[in-house]
Structure formats: structure tokens, C-alpha cells
TIVO-2410 file (N, C-alpha, C; in nm, 3 decimals):
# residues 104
REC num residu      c1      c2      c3 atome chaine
REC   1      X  -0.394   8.750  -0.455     N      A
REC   1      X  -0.427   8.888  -0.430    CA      A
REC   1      X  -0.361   8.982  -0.532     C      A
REC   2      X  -0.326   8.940  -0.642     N      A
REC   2      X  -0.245   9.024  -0.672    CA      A
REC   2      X  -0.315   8.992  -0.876     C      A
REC   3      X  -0.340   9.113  -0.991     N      A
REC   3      X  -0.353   9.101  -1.071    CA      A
REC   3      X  -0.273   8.999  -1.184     C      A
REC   4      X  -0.296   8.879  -1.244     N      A
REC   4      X  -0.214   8.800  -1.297    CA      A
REC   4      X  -0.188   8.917  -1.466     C      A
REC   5      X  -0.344   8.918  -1.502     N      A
REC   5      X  -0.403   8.907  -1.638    CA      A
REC   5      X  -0.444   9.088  -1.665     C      A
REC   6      X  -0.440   9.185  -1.747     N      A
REC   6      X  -0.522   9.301  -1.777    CA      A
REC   6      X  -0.536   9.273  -1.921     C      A
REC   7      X  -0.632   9.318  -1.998     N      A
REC   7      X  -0.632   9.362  -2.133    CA      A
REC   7      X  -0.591   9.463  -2.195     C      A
REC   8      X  -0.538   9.568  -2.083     N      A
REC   8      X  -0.449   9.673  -2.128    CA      A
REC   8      X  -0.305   9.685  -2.103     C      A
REC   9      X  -0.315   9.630  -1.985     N      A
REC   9      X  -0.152   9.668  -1.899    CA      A
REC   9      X  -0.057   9.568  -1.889     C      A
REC  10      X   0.086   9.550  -1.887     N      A
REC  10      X   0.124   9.410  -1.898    CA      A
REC  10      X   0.233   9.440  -1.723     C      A
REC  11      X   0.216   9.376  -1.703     N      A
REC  11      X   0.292   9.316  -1.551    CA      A
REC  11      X   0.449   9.261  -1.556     C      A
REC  12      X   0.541   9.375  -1.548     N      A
REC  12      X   0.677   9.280  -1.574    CA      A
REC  12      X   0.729   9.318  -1.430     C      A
REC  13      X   0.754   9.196  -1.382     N      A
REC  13      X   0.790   9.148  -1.220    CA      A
REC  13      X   0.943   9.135  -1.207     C      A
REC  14      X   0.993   9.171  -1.121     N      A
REC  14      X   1.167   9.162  -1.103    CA      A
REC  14      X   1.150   8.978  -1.035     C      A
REC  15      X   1.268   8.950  -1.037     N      A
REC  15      X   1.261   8.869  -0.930    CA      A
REC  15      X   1.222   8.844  -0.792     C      A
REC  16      X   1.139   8.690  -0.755     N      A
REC  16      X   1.101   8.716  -0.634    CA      A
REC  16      X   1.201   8.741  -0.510     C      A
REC  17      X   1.212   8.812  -0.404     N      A
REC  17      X   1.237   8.817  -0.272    CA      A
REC  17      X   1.207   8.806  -0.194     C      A
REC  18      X   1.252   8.779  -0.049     N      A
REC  18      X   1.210   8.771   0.070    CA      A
REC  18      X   1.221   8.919   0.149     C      A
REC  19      X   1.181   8.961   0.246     N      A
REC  19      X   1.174   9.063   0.364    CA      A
REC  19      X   1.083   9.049   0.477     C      A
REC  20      X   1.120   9.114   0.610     N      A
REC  20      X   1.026   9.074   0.706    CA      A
REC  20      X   0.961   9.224   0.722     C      A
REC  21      X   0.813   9.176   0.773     N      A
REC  21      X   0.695   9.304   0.838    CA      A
REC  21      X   0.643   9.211   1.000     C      A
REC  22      X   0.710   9.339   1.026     N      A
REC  22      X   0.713   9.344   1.178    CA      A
REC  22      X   0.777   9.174   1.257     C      A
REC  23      X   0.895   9.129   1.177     N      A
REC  23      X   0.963   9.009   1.226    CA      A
REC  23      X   0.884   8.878   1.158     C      A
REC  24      X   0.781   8.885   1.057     N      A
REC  24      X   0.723   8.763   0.947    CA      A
REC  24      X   0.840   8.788   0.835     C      A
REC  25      X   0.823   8.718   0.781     N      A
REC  25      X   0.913   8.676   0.617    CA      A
REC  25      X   0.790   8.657   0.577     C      A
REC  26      X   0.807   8.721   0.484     N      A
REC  26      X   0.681   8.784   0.315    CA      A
REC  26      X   0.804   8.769   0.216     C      A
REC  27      X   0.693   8.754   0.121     N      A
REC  27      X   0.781   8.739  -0.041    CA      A
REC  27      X   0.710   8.866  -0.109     C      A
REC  28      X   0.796   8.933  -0.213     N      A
REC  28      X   0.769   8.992  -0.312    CA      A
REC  28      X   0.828   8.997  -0.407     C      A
REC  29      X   0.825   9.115  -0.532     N      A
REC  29      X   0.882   9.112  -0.625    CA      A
REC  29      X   1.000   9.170  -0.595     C      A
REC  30      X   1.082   9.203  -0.665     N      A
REC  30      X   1.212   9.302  -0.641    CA      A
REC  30      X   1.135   9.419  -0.773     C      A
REC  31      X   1.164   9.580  -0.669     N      A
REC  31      X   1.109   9.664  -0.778    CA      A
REC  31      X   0.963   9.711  -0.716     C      A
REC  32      X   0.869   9.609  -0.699     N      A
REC  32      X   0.740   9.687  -0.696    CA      A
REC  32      X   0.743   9.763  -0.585     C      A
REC  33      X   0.635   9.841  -0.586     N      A
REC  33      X   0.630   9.918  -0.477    CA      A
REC  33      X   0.617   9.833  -0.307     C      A
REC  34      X   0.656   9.899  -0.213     N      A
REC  34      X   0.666   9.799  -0.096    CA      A
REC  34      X   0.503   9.743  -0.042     C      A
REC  35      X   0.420   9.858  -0.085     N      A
REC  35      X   0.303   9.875  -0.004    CA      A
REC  35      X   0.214   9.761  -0.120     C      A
REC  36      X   0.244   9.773  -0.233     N      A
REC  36      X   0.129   9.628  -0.324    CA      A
REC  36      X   0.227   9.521  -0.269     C      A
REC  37      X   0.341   9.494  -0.220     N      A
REC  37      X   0.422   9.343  -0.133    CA      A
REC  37      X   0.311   9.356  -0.038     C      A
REC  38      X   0.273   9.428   0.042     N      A
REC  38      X   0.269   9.401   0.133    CA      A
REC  38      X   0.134   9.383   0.200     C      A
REC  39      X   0.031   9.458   0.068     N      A
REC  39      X  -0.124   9.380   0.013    CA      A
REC  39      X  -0.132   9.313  -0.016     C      A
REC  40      X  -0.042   9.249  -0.111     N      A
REC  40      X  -0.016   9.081  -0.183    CA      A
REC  40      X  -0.035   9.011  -0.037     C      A
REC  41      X   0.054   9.027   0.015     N      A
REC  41      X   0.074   8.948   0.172    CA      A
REC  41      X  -0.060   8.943   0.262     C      A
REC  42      X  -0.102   9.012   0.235     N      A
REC  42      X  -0.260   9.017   0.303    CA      A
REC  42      X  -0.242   9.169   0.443     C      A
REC  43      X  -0.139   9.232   0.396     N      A
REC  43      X  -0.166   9.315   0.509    CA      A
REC  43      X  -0.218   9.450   0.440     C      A
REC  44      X  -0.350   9.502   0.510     N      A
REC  44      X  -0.423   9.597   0.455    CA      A
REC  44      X  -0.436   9.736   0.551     C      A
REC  45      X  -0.376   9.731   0.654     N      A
REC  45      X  -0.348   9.861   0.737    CA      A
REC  45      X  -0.172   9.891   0.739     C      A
REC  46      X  -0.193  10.000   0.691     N      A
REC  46      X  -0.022  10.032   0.682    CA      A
REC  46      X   0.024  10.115   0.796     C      A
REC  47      X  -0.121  10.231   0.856     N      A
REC  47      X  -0.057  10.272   0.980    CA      A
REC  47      X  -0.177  10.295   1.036     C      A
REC  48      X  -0.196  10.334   1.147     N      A
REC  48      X  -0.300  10.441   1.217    CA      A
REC  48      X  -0.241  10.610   1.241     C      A
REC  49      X  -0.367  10.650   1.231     N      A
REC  49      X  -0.360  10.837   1.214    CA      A
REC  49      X  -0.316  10.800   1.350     C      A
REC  50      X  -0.234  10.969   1.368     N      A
REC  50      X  -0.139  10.994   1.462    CA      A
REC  50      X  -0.266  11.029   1.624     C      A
REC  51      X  -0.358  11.099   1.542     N      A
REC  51      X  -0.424  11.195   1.628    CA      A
REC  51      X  -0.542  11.089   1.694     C      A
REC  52      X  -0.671  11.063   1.595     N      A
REC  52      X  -0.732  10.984   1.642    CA      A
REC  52      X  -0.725  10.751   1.591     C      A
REC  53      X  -0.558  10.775   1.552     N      A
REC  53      X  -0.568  10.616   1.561    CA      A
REC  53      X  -0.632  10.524   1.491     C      A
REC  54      X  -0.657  10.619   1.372     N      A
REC  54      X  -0.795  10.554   1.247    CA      A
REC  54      X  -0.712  10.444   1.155     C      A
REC  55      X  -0.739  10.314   1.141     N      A
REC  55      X  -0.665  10.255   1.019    CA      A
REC  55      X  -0.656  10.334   0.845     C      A
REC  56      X  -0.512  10.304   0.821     N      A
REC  56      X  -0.483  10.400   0.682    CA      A
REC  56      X  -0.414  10.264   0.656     C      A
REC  57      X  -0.504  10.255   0.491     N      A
REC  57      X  -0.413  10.114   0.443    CA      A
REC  57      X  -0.339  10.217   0.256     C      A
REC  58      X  -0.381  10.176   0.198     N      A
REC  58      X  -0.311  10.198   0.059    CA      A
REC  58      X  -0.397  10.296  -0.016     C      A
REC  59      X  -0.355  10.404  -0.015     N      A
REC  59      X  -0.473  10.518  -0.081    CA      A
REC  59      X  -0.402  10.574  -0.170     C      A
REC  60      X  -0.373  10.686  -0.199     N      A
REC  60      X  -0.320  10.783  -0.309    CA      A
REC  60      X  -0.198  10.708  -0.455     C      A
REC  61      X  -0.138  10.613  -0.390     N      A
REC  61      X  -0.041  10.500  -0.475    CA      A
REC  61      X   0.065  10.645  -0.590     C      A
REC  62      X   0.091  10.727  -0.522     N      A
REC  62      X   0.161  10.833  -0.560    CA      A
REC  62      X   0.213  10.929  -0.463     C      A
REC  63      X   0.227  10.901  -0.370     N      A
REC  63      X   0.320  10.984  -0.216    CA      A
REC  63      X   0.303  11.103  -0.215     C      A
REC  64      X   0.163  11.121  -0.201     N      A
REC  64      X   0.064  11.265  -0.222    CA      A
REC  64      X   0.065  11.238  -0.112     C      A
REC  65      X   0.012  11.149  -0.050     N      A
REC  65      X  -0.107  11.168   0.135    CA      A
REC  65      X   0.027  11.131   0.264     C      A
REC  66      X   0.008  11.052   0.336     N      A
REC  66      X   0.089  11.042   0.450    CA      A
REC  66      X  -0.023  10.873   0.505     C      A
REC  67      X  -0.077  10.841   0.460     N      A
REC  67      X  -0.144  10.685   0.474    CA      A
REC  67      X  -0.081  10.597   0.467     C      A
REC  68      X   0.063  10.595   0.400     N      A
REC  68      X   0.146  10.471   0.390    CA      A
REC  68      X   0.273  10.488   0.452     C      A
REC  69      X   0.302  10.598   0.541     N      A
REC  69      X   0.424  10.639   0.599    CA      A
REC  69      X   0.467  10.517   0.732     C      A
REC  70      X   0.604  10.426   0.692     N      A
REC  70      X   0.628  10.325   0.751    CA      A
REC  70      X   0.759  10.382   0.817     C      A
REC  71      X   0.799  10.238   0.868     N      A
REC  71      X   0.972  10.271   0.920    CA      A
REC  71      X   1.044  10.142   0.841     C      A
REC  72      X   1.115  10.198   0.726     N      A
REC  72      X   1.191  10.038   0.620    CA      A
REC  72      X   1.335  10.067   0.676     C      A
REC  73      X   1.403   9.967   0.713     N      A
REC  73      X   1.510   9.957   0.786    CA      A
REC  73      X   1.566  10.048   0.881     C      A
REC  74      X   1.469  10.093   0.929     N      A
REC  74      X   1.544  10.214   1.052    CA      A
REC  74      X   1.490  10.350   1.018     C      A
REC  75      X   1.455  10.348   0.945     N      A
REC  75      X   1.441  10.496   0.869    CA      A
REC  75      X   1.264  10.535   0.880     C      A
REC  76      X   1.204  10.639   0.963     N      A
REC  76      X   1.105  10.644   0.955    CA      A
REC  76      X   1.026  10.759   0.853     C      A
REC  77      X   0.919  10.747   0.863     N      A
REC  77      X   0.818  10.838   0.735    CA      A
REC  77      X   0.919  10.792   0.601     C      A
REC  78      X   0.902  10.673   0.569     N      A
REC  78      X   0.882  10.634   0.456    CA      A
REC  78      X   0.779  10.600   0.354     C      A
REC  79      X   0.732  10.655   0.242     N      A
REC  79      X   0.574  10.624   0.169    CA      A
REC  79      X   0.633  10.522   0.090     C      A
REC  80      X   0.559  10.409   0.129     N      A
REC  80      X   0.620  10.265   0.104    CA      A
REC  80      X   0.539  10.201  -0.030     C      A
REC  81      X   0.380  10.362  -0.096     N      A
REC  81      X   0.384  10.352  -0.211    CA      A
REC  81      X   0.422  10.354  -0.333     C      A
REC  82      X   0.545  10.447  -0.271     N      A
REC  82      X   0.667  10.460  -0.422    CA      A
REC  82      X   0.795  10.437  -0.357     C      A
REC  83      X   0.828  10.345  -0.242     N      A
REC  83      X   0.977  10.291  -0.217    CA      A
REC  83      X   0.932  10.162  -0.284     C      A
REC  84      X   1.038  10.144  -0.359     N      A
REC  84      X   1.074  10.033  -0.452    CA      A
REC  84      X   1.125   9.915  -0.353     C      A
REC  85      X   1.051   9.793  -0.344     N      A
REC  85      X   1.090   9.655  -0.280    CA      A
REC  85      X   1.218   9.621  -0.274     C      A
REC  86      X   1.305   9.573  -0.190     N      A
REC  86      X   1.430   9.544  -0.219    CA      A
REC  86      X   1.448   9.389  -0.122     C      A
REC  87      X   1.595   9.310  -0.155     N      A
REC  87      X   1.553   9.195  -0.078    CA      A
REC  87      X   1.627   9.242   0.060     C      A
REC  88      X   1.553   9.171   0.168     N      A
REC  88      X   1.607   9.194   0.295    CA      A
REC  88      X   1.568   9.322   0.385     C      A
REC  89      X   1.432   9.378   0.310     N      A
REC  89      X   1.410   9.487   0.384    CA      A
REC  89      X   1.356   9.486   0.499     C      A
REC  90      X   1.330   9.569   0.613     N      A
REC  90      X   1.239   9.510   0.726    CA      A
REC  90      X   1.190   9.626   0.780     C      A
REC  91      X   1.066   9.625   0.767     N      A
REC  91      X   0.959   9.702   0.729    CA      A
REC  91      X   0.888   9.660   0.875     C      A
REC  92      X   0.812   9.816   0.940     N      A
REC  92      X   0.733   9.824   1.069    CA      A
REC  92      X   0.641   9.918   1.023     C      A
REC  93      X   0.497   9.922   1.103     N      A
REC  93      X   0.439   9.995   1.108    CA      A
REC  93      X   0.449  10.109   1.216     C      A
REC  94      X   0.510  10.214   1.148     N      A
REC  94      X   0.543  10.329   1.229    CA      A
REC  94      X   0.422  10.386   1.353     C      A
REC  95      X   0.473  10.415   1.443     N      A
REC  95      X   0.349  10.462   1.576    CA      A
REC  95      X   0.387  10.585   1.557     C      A
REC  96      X   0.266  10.674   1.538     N      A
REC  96      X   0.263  10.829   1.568    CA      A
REC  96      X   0.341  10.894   1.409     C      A
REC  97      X   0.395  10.985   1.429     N      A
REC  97      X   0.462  11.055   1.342    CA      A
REC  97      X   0.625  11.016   1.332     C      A
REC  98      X   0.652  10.915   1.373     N      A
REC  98      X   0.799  10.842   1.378    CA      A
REC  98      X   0.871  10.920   1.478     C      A
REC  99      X   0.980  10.884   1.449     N      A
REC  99      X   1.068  10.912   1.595    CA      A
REC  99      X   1.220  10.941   1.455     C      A
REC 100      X   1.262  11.057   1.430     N      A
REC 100      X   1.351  11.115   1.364    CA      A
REC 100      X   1.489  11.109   1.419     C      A
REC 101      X   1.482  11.062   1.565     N      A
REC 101      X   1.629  11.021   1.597    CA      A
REC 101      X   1.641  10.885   1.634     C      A
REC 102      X   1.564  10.814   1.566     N      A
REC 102      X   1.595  10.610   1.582    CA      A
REC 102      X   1.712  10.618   1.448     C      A
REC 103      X   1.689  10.706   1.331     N      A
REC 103      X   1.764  10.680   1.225    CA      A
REC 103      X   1.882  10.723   1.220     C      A
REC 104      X   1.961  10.603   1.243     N      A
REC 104      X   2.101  10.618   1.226    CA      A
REC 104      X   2.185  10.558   1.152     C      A
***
């Protein structure tokens, strides 16, 4: 799932890591963004809208919109298109507009 080859662009990958989504162990790079880990992985809904519950998977890939807003270690409304992968992270799909006092 993931681009090996471009004729324009070249792909330099950190080392691989481990992290869990929603209590699985997934691998990624160290570095890329969390949300292409976590398309690599095959997961393609990152949240549902608050209001009517619509699947939002990977859109804007620049933390313009609110489609990729997760909870990465405790911490909610994270845009997990420009949080950088790290090893050991553990990543949920946030319900609603997060909860601002889980983070402690």
C-alpha cells in the first residue's frame, strides 16, 4: 500500500517501528506522518464527523481540515497528518470532538 518507486520524488524512510491503533501493533516508518502508517496498515477511516458520524479518512495531508483529528498517547485533537510517527505510540480514534480533560 504504500509507493516503492516515483520518477520524480525519492522516498527516504527512517527506520522501521512498531505502535499500537486501538490495542493492534502496526509497523511504520519513524518520521512519516502517522496517518500514511496508518493507510499503509490498511486503516482508511481516521474518525467520524462529530455531528452526523460520516467516515473522514486522509484528506487535506497539511492540517488545514479536522478529518484526521486522533487521540496519540493521551492527548486528543491531534492531526495525525503532520504528527511525525514515533516508536511506541498509541494511537485511537477519537469519538466526538475529544475530551480536553483525559490529557494529563
Amino acid at each position: 500500500m504504500r509507493i516503492q518507486q516515483h520518477p520524480i520524488l525519492t522516498f527516504k524512510r527512517g527506520r522501521q517501528v512498531e505502535f499500537t491503533f486501538e490495542g493492534k501493533k502496526m509497523k511504520g516508518y519513524e518520521g512519516e506522518p502517522i496517518a500514511a502508517a496508518l493507510h499503509a496498515n490498511g486503516i482508511k477511516i481516521l474518525r467520524y464527523s462529530p455531528n452526523l458520524h460520516r467516515p473522514r479518512g486522509f484528506y487535506c495531508a497539511i492540517g488545514n481540515c479536522s478529518s484526521c483529528l486522533m487521540t496519540v498517547n493521551g492527548e486528543p485533537n491531534v492531526r495525525v497528518c503532520i504528527e511525525k510517527l514515533k516508536e511506541g505510540m498509541e494511537i485511537i480514534r477519537q469519538k466526538g470532538k475529544g475530551d480536553l480533560s483525559e490529557k494529563a
